[in-house]
N, CA, C, O and CB atoms as a CASP TS submission, in Angstrom:
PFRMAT TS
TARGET T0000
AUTHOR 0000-0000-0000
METHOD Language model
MODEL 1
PARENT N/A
ATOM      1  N   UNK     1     -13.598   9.699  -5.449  1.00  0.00           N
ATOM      2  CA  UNK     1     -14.640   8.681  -5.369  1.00  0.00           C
ATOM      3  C   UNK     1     -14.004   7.370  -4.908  1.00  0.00           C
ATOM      4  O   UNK     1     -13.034   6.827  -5.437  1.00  0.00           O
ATOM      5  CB  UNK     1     -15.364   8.502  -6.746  1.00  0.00           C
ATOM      6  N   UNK     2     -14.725   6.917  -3.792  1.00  0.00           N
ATOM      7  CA  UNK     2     -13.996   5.729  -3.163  1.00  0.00           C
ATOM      8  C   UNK     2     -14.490   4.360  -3.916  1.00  0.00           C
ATOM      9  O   UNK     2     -15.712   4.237  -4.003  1.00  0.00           O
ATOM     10  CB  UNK     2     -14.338   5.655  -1.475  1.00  0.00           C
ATOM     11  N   UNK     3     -13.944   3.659  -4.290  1.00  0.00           N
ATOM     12  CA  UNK     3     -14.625   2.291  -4.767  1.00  0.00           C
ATOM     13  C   UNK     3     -15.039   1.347  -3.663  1.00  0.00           C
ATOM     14  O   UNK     3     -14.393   1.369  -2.616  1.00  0.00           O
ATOM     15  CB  UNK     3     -13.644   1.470  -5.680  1.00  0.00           C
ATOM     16  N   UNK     4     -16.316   0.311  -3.835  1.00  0.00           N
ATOM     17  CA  UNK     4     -16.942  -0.325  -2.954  1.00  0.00           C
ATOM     18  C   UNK     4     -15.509  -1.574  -2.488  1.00  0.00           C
ATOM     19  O   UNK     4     -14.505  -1.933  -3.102  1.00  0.00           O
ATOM     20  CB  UNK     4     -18.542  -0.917  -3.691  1.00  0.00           C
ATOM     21  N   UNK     5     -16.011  -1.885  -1.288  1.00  0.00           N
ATOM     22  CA  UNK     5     -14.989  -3.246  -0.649  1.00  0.00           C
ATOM     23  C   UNK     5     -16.408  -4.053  -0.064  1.00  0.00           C
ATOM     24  O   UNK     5     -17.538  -3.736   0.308  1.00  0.00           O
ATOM     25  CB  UNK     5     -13.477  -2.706   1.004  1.00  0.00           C
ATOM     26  N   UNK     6     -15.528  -5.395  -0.246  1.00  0.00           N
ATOM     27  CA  UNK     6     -16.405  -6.686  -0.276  1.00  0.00           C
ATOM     28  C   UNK     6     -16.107  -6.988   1.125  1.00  0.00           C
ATOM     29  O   UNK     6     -15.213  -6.303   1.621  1.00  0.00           O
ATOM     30  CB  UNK     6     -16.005  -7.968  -1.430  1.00  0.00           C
ATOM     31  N   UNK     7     -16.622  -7.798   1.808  1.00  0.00           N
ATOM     32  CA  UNK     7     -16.032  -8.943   2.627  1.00  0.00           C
ATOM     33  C   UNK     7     -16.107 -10.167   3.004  1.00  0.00           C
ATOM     34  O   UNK     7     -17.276 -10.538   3.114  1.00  0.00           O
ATOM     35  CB  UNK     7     -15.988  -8.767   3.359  1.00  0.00           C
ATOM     36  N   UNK     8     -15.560 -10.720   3.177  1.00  0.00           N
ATOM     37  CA  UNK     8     -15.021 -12.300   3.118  1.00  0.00           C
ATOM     38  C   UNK     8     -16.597 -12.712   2.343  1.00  0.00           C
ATOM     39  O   UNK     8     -16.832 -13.068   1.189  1.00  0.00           O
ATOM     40  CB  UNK     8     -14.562 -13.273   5.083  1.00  0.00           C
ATOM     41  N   UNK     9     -17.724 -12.440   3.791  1.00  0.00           N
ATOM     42  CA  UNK     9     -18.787 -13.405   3.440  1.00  0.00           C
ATOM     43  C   UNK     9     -19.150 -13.035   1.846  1.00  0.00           C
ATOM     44  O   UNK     9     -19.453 -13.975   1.110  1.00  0.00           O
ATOM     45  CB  UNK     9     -20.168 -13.240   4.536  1.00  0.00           C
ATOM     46  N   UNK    10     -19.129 -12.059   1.460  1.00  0.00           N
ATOM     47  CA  UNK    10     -20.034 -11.318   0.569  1.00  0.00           C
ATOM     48  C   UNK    10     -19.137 -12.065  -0.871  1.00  0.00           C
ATOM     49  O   UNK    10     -19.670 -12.491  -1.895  1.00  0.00           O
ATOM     50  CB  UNK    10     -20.023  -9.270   0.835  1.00  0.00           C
ATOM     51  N   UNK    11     -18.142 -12.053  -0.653  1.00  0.00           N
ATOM     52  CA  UNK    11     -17.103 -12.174  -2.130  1.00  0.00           C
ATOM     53  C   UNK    11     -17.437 -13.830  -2.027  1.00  0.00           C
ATOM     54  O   UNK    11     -17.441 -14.465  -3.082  1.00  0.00           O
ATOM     55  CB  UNK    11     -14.901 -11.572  -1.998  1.00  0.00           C
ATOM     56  N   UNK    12     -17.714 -14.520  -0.764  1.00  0.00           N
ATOM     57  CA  UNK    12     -17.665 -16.340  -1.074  1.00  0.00           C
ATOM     58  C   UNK    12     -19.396 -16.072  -1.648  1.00  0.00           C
ATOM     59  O   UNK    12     -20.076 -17.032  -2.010  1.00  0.00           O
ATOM     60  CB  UNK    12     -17.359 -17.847   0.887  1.00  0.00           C
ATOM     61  N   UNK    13     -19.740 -15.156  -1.651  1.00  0.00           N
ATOM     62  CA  UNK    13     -21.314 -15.849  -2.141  1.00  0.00           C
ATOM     63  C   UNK    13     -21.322 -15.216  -3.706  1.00  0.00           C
ATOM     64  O   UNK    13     -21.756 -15.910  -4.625  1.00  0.00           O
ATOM     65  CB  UNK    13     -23.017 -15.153  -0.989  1.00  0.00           C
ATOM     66  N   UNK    14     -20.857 -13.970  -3.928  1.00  0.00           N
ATOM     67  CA  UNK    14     -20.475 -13.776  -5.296  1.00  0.00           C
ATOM     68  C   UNK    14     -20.063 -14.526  -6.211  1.00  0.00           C
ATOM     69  O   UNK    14     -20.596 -14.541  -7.320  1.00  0.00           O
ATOM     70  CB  UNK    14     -19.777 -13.135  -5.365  1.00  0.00           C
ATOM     71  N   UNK    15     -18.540 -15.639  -5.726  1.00  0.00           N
ATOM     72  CA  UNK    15     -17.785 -16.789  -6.437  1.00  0.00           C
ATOM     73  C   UNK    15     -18.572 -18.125  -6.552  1.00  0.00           C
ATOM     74  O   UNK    15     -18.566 -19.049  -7.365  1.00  0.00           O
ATOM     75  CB  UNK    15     -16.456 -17.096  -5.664  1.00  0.00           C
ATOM     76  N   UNK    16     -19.117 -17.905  -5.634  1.00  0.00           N
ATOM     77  CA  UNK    16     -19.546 -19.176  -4.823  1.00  0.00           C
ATOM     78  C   UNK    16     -19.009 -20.465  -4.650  1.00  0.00           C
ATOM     79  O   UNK    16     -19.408 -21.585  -4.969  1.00  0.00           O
ATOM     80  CB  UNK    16     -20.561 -19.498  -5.176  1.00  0.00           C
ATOM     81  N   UNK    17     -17.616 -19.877  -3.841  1.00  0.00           N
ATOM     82  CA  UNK    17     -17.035 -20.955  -3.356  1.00  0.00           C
ATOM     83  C   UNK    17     -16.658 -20.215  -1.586  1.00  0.00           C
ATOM     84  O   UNK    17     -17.030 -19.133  -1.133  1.00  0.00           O
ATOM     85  CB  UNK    17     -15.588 -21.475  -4.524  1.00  0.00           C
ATOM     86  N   UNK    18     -15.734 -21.385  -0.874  1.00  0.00           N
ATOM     87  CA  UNK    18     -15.680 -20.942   0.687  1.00  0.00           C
ATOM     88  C   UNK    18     -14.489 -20.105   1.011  1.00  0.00           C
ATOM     89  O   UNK    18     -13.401 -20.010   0.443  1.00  0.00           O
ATOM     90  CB  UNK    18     -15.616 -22.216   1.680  1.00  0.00           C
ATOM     91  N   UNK    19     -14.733 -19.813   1.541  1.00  0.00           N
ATOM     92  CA  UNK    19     -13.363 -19.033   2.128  1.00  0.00           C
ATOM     93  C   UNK    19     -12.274 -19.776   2.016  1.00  0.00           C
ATOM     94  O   UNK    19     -11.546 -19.433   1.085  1.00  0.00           O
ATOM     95  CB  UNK    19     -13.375 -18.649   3.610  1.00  0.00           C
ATOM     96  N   UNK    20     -11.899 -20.714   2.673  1.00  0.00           N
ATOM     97  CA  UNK    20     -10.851 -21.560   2.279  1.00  0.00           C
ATOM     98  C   UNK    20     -10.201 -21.436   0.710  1.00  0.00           C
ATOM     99  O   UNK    20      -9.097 -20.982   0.412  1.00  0.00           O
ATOM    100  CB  UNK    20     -11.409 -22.917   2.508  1.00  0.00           C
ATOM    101  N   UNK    21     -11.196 -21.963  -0.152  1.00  0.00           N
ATOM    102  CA  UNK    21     -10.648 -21.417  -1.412  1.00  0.00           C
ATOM    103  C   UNK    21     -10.277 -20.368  -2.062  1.00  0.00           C
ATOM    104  O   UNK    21      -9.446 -20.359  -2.970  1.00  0.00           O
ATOM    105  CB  UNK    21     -11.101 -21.610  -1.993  1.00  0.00           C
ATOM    106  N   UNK    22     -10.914 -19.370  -1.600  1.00  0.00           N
ATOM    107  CA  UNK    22     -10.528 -17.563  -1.948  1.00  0.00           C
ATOM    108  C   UNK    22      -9.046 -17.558  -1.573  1.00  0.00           C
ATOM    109  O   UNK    22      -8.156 -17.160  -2.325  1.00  0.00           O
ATOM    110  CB  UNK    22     -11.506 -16.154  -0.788  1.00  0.00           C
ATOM    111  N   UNK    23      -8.824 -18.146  -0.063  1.00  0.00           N
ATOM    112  CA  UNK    23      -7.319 -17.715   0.345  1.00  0.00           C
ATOM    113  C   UNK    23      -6.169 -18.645   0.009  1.00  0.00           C
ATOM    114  O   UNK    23      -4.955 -18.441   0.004  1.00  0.00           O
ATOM    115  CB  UNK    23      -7.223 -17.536   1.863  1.00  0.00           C
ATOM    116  N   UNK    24      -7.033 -19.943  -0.328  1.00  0.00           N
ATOM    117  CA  UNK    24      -5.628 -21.019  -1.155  1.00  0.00           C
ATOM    118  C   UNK    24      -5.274 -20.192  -2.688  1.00  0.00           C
ATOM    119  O   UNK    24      -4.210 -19.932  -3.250  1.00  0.00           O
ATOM    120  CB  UNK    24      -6.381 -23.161  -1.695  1.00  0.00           C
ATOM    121  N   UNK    25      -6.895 -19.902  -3.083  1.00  0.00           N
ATOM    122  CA  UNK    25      -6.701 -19.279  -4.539  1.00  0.00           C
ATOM    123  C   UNK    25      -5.350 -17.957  -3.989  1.00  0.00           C
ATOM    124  O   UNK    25      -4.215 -18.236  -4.377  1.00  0.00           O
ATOM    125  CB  UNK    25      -8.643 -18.432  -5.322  1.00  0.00           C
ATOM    126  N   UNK    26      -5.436 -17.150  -3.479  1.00  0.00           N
ATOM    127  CA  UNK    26      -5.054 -16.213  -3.190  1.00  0.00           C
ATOM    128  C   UNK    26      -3.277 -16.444  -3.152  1.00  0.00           C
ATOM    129  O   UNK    26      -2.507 -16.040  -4.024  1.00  0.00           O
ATOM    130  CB  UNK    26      -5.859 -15.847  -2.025  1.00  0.00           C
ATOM    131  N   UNK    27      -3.006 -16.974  -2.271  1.00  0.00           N
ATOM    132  CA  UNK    27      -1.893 -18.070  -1.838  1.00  0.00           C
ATOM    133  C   UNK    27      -0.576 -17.975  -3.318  1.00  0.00           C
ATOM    134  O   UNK    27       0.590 -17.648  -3.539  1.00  0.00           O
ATOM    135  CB  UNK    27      -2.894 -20.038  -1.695  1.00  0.00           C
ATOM    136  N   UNK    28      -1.946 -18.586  -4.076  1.00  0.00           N
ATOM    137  CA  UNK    28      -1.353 -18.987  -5.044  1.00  0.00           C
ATOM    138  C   UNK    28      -1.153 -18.184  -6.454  1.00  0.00           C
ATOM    139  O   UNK    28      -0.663 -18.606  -7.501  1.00  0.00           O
ATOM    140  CB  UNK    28      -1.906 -20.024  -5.157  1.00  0.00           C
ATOM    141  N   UNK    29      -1.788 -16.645  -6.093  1.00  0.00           N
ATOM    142  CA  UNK    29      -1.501 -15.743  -7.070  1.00  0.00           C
ATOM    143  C   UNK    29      -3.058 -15.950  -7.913  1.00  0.00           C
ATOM    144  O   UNK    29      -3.110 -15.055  -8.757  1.00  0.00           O
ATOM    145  CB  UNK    29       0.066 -16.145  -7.952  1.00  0.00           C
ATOM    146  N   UNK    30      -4.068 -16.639  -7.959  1.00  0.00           N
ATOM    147  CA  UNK    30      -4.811 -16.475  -8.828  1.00  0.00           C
ATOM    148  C   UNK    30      -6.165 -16.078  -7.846  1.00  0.00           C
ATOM    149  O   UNK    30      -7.030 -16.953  -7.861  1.00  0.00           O
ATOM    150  CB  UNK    30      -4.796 -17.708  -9.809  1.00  0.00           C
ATOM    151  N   UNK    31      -6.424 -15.051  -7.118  1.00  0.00           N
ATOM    152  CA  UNK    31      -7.338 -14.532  -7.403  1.00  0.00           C
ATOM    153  C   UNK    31      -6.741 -13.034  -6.511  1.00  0.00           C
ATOM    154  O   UNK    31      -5.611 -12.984  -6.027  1.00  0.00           O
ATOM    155  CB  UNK    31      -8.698 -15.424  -7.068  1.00  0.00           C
ATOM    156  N   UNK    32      -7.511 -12.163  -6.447  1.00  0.00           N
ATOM    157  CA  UNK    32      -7.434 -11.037  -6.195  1.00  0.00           C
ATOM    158  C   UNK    32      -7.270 -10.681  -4.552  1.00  0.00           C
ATOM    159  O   UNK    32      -8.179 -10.826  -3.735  1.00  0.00           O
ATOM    160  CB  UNK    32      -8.505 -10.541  -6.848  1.00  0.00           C
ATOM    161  N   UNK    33      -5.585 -10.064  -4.170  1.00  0.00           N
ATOM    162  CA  UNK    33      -5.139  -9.897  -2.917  1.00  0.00           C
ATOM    163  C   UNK    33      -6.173  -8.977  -2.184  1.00  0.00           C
ATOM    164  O   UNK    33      -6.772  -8.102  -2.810  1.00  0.00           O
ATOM    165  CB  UNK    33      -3.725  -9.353  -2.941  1.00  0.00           C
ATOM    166  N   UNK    34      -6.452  -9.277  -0.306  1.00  0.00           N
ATOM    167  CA  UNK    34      -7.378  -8.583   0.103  1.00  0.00           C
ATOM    168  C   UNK    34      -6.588  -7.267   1.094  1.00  0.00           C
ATOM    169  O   UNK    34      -5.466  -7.248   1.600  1.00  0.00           O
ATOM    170  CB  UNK    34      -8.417  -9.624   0.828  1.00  0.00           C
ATOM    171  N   UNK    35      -7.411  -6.498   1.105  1.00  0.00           N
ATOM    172  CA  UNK    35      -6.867  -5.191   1.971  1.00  0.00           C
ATOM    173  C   UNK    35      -6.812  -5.325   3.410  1.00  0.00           C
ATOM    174  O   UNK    35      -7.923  -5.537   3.895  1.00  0.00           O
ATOM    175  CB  UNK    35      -7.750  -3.949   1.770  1.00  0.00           C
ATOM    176  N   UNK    36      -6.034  -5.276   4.091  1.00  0.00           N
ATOM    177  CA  UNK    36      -6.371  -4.885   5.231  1.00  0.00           C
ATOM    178  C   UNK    36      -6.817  -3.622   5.915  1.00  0.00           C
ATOM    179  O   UNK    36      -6.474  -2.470   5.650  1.00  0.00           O
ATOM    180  CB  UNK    36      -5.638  -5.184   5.655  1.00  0.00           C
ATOM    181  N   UNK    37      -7.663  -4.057   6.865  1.00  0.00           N
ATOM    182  CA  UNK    37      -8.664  -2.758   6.917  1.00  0.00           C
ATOM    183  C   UNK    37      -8.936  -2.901   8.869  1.00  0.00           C
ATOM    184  O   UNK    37      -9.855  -3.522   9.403  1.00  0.00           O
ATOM    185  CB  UNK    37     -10.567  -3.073   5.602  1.00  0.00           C
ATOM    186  N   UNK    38      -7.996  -2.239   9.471  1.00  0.00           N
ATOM    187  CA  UNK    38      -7.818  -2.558  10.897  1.00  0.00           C
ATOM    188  C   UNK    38      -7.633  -4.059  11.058  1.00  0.00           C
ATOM    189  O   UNK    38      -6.624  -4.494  10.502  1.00  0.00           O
ATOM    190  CB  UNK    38      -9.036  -2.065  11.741  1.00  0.00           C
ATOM    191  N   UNK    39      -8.472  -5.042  11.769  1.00  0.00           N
ATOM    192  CA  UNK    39      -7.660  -6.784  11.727  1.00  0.00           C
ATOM    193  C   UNK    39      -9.334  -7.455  10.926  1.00  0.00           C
ATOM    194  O   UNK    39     -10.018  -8.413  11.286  1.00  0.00           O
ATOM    195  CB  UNK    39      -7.090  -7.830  14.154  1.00  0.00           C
ATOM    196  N   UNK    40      -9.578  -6.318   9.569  1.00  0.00           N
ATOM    197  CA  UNK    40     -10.345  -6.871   8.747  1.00  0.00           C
ATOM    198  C   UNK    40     -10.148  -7.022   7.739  1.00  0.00           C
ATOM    199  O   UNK    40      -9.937  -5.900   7.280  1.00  0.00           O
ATOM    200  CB  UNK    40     -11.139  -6.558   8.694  1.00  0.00           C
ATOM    201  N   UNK    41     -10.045  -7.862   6.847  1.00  0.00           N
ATOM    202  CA  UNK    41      -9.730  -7.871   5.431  1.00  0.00           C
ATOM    203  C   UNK    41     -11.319  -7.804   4.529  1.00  0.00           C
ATOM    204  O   UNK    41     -12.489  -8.058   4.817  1.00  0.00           O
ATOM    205  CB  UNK    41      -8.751  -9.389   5.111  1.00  0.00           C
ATOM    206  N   UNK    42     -10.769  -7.436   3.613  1.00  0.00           N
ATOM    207  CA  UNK    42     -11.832  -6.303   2.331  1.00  0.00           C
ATOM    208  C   UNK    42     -11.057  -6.654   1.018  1.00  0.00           C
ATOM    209  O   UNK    42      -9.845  -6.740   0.822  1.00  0.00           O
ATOM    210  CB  UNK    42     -11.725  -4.077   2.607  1.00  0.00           C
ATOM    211  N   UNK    43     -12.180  -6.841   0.133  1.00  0.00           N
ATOM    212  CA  UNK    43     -11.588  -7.162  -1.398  1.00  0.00           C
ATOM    213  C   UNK    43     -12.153  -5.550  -2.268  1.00  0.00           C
ATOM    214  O   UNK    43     -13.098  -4.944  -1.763  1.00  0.00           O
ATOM    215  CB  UNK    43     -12.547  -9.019  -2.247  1.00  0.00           C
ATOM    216  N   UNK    44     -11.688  -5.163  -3.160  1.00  0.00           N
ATOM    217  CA  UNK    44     -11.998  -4.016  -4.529  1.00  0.00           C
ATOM    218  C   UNK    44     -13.035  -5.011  -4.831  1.00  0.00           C
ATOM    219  O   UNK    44     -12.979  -6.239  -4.905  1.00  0.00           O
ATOM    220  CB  UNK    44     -10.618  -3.598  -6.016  1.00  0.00           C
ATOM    221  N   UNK    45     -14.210  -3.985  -5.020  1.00  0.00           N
ATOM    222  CA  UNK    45     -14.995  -5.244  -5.816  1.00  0.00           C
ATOM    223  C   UNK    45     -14.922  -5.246  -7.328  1.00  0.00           C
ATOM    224  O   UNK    45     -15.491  -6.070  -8.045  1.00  0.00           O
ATOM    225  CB  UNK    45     -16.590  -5.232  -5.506  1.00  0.00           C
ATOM    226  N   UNK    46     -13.944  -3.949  -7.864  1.00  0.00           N
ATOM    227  CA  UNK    46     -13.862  -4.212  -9.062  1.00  0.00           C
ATOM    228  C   UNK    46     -12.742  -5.178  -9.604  1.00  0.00           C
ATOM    229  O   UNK    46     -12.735  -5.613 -10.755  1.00  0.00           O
ATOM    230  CB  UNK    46     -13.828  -3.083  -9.574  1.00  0.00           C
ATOM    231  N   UNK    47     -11.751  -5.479  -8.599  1.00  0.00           N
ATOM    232  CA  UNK    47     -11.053  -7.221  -8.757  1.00  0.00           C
ATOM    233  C   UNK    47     -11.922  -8.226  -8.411  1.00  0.00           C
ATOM    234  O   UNK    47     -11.693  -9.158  -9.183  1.00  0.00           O
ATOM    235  CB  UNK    47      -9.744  -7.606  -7.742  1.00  0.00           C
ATOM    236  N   UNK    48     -12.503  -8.419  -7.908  1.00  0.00           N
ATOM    237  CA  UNK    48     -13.606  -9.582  -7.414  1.00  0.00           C
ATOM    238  C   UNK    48     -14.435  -9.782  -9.112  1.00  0.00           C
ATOM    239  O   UNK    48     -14.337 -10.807  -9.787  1.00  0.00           O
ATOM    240  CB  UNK    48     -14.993  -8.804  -5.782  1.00  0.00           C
ATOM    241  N   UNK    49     -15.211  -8.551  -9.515  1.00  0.00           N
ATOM    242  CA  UNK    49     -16.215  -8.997 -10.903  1.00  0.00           C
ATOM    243  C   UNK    49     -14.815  -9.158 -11.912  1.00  0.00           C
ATOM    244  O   UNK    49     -15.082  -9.989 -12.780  1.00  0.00           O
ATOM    245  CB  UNK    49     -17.674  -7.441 -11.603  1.00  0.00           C
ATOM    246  N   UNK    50     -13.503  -8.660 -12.060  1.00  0.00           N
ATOM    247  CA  UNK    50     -13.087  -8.859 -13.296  1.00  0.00           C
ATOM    248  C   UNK    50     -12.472 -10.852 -12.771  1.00  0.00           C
ATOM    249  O   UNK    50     -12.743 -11.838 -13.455  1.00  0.00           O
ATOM    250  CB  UNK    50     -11.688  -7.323 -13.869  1.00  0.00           C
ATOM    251  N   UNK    51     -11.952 -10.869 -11.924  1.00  0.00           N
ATOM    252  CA  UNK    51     -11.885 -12.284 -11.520  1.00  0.00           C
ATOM    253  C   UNK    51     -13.305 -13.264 -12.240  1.00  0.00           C
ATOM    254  O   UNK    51     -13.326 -14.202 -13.038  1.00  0.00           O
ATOM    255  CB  UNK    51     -11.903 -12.251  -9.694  1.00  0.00           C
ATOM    256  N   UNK    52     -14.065 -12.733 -11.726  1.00  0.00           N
ATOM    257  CA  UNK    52     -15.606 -13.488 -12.134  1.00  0.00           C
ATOM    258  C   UNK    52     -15.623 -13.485 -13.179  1.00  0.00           C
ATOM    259  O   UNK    52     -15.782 -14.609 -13.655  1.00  0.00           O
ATOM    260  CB  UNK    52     -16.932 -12.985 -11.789  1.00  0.00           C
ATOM    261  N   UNK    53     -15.491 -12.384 -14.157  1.00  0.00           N
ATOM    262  CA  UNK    53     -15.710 -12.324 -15.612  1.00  0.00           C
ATOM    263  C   UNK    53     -14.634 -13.476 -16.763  1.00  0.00           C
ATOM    264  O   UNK    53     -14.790 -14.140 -17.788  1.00  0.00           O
ATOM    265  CB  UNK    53     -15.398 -10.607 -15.925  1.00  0.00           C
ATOM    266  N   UNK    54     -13.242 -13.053 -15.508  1.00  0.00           N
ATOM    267  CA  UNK    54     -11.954 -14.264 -16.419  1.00  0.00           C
ATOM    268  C   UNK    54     -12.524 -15.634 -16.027  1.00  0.00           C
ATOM    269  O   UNK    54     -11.707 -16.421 -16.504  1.00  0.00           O
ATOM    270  CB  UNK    54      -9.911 -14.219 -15.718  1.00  0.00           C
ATOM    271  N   UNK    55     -13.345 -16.242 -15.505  1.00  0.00           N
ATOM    272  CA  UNK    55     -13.705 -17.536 -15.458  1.00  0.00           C
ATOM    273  C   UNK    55     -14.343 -18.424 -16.307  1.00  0.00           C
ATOM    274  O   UNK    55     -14.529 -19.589 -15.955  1.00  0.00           O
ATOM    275  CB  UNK    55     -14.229 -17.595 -14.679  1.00  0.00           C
TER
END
């Protein structure tokens, strides 16, 4: 069973913050690294809700 993947737009409207911040957050170890997926990046969305939930 494959788990769902987010992308960019979908995870900034979940957090609701911009992209910019997902990838400074990211940068900096506090939020959840994205997959690359050919020259697309994709988040687990089950790191995306437990991120949401630690807030």
């Amino acid at each position: 069973m494959s788990e769902a993947l987010l992308d960019r737009k979908e995870v900034c409207k979940r957090i609701g913050f911009s992209h910019t911040f997902v990838y400074k957050e990211m940068r900096e170890g506090r939020f959840p690294k994205h997959r690359k997926i050919g020259n697309r990046s994709r988040w687990l969305e089950s790191e995306v809700d437990d991120w949401i939930r630690s807030q």
